[in-house]
C-alpha positions in Angstrom: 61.5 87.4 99.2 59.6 88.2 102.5 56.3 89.5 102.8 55.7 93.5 103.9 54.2 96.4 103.6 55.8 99.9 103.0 56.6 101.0 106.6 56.5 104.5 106.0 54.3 106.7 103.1 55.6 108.0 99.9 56.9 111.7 101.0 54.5 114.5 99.8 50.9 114.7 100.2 48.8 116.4 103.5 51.6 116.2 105.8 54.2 117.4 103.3 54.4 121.0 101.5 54.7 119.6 98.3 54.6 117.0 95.9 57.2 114.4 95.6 59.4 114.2 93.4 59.9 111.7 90.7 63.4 111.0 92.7 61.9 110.9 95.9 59.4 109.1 95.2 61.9 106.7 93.1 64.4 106.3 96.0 61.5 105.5 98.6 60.1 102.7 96.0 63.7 101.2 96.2 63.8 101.2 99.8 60.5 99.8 100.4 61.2 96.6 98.3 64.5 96.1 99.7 62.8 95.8 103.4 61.0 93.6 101.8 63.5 91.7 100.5 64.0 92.0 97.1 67.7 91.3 95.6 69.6 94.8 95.9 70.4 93.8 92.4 67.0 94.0 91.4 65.3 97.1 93.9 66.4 100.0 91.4 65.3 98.5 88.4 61.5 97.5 89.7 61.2 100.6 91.5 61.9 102.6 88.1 59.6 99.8 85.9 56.7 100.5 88.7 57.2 104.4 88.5 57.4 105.1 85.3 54.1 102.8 84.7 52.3 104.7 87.4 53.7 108.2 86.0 53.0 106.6 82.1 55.9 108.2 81.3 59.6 107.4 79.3 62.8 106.2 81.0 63.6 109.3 79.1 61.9 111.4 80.2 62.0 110.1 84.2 66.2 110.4 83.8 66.1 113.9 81.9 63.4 115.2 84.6 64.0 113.4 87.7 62.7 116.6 89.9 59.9 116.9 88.5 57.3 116.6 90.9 54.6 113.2 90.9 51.1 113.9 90.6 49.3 113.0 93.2 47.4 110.1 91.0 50.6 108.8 90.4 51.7 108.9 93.3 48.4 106.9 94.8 48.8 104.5 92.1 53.0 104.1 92.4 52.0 103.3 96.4 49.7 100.7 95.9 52.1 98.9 93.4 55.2 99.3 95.9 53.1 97.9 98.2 51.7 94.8 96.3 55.1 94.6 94.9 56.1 94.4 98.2 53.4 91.6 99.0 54.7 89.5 95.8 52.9 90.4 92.9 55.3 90.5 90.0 56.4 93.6 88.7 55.3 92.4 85.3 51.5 92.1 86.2 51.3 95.4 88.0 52.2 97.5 84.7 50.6 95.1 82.4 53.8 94.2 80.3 56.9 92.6 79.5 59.7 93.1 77.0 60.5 90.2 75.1 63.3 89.7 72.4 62.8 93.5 71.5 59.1 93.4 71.4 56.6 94.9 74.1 54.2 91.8 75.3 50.9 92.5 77.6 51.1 89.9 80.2 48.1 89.0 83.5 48.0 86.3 85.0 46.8 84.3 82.5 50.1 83.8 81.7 53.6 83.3 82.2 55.6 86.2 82.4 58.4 85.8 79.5 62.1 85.2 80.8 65.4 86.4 78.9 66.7 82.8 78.8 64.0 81.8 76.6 65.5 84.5 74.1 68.0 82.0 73.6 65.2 79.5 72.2 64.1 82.1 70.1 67.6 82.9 68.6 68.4 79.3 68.0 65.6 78.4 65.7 65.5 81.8 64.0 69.4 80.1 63.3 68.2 77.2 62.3 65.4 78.4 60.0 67.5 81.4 58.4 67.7 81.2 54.4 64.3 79.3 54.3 61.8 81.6 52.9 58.3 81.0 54.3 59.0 78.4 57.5 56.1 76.7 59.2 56.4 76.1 62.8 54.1 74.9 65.5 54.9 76.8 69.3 53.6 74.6 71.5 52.0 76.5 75.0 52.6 79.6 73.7 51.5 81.8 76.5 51.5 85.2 76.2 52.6 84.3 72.4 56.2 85.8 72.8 58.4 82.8 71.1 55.7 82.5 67.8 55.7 86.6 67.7 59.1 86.6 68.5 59.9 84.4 65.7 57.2 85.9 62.7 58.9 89.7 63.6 62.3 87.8 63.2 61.7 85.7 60.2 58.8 88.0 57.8 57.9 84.5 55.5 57.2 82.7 58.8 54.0 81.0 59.7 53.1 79.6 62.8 50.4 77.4 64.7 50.8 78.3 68.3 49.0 76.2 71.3 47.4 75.8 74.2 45.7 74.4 76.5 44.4 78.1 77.9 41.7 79.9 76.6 42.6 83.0 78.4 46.2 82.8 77.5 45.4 82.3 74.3 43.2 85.4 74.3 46.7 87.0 75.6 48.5 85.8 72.5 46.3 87.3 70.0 46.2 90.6 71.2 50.1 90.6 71.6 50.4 89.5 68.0 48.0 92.4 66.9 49.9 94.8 68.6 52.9 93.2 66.6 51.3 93.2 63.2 52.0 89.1 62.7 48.4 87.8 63.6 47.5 87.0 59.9 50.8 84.7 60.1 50.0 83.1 63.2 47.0 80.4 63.9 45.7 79.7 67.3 44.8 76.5 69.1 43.5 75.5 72.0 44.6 72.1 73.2 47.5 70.3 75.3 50.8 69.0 73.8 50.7 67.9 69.7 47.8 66.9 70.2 46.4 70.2 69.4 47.7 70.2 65.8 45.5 67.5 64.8 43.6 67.8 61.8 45.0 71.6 60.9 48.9 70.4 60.7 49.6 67.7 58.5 51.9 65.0 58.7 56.2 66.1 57.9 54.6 69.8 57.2 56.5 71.6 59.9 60.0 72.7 60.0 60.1 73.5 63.2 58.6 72.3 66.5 58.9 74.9 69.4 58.1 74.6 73.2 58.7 76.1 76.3 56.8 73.7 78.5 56.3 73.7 82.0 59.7 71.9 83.2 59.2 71.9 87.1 58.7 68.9 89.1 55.3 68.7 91.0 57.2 68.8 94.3 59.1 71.6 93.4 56.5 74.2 92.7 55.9 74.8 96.7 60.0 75.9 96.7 59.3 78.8 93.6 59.9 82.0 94.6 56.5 83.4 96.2 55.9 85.8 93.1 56.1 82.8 91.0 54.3 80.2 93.0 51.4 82.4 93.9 51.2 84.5 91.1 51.7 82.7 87.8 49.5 80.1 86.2 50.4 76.5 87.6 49.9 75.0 84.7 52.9 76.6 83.1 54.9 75.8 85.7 53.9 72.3 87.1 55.9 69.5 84.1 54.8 66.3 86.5 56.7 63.9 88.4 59.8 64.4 87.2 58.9 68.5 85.1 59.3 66.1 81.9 55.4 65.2 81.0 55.0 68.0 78.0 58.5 67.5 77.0 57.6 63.8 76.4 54.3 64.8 74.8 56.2 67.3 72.1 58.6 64.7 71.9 56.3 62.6 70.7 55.2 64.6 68.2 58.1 63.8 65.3 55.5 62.8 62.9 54.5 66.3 62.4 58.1 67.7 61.5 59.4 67.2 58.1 62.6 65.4 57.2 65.3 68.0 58.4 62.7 69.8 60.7 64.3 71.0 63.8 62.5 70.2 67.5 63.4 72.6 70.3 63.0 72.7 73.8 63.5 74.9 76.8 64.7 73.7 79.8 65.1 73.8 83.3 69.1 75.0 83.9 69.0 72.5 87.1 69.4 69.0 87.9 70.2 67.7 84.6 67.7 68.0 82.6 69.1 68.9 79.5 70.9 65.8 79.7 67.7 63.9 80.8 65.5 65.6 77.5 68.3 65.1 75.1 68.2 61.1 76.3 64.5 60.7 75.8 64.9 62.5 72.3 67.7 59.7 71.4 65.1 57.0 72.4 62.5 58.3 70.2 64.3 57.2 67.5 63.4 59.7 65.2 65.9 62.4 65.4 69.9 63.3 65.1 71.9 63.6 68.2 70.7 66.4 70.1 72.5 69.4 70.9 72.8 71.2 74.3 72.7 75.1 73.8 73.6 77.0 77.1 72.3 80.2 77.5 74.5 83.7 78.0 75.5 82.9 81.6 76.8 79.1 80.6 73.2 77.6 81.7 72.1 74.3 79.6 68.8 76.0 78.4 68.2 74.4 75.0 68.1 71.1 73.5 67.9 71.0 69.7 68.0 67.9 67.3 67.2 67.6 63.9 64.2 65.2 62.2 65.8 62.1 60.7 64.5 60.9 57.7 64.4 57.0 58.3 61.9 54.8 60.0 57.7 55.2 60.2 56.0 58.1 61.8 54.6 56.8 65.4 51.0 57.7 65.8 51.4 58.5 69.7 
């Protein structure tokens, strides 16, 4: 996406007779962020998502009522959104939220913004765990908290421990899960990796181990789209050398999954790396063959194996 400005005011104020409308003012939102060069895909949708936040009112109510005029502090405020919109700034930090799996997350900068593909994370252990009446799982960099939330709404005997190494996003996570009504199911830690769990998670307790680490290379975070590079926390995006350093540290963790427990892992849908995680999971040694789950446009987004029950814990 290129960088701009709007290149012509939102119709309505001193020069204008009246007020926009909300349709106006929705059709010039979508053609100042295609100048700028967002997706035409994507221009309708983000100009509605920035309205409607700066109007605080329903896709309802903005479809039922599109001539209704915009007040002129919504229109100020749906201007200077359009226009950092424009600059780069996701959509998702200029409202303040992001739908997740069915549930409304607050999201800054602080953390990632959640993604749909991760839904399929989410969907695959709530699979795995479904019959078992009060799971324990550990969600390792949680972020704005969405995979631990999104699993205690799915699953209501669920506990979690989610992680990480972010005091602020952390701070994130607990007000999305009070808004959810799960926070006196889920425990928060702050630390990198498994290491975190140490001393509140003991050994073969969990039956799951979650993550969505950060899965880019180091050299690839400078080729992100601007909105993600310069705008979301690096340290949810940058996974080392080869994007693989947290997957390696959860990995690692086996000792903390019980006998059947299931370890799950996002991944980056380029390059392999399903293949590459699914191979460093094998030389562990302390799992089943792991399975490659692709996501709802055929993407390898998942790689899920199952704690074996043979051979000593490491103490990595």
């Amino acid at each position: 996406m290129s960088v701009g400005r709007p290149d012509r005011p939102l119709p309505g104020g001193p020069a204008d007779t009246a007020p926009p409308t909300r349709q106006d003012a929705w059709a010039w939102g979508e053609e100042q962020l295609r100048r700028a060069g967002l997706p035409d895909a994507e221009v309708r949708l983000e100009a509605e998502v920035l309205l409607r936040g700066a109007a605080a009112i329903s896709r309802e109510e903005l479809l039922i009522r599109p001539g209704a005029p915009l007040g002129a502090g919504a229109a100020e405020q749906y201007a200077r959104w359009i226009a950092r919109r424009a600059e780069g700034c996701p959509t998702a930090y200029l409202v303040g939220r992001r739908e997740f799996f069915g549930i409304e997350f607050a999201v800054d900068d602080r953390v990632l913004i959640p993604r749909p593909e991760t839904e399929r994370l989410v969907e695959a252990v709530c699979e795995a765990l479904r019959g078992q009446p009060a799971p324990m799982i550990a969600d390792i960099g949680t972020g704005s908290g969405a995979i631990a939330i999104a699993l205690a709404r799915s699953l209501p005997g669920l506990r979690a421990v989610a992680t990480d190494i972010s005091a602020g996003a952390l701070a994130v996570a607990r007000q999305n899960a009070r808004r959810a009504g799960v926070d006196a199911r889920v425990t928060w830690r702050e630390g990198a990796g498994t290491a975190a769990l140490a001393g509140i998670v003991p050994d073969r307790a969990l039956d799951a181990l979650v993550s969505n680490p950060p899965y880019i290379p180091s050299a690839g975070v400078a080729d992100l789209p601007i909105e993600v590079r310069a705008y979301e926390p690096a340290d949810a995006l940058d996974g080392g050398p080869d994007g693989l350093r947290v997957h390696r540290e959860v990995i690692a963790g086996a000792r903390y999954l019980r006998p059947g427990g299931v370890l799950a892992l996002e991944v980056s849908a380029l390059g392999g790396q399903a293949r590459e995680v699914a191979a460093l999971i094998a030389a562990a040694g302390h799992y089943g063959t792991a399975s490659i789950i692709c996501d709802y446009a055929g993407m390898e987004r998942v790689v899920l194996a199952v704690r074996s029950g043979d051979g000593a814990d490491h103490r990595d």
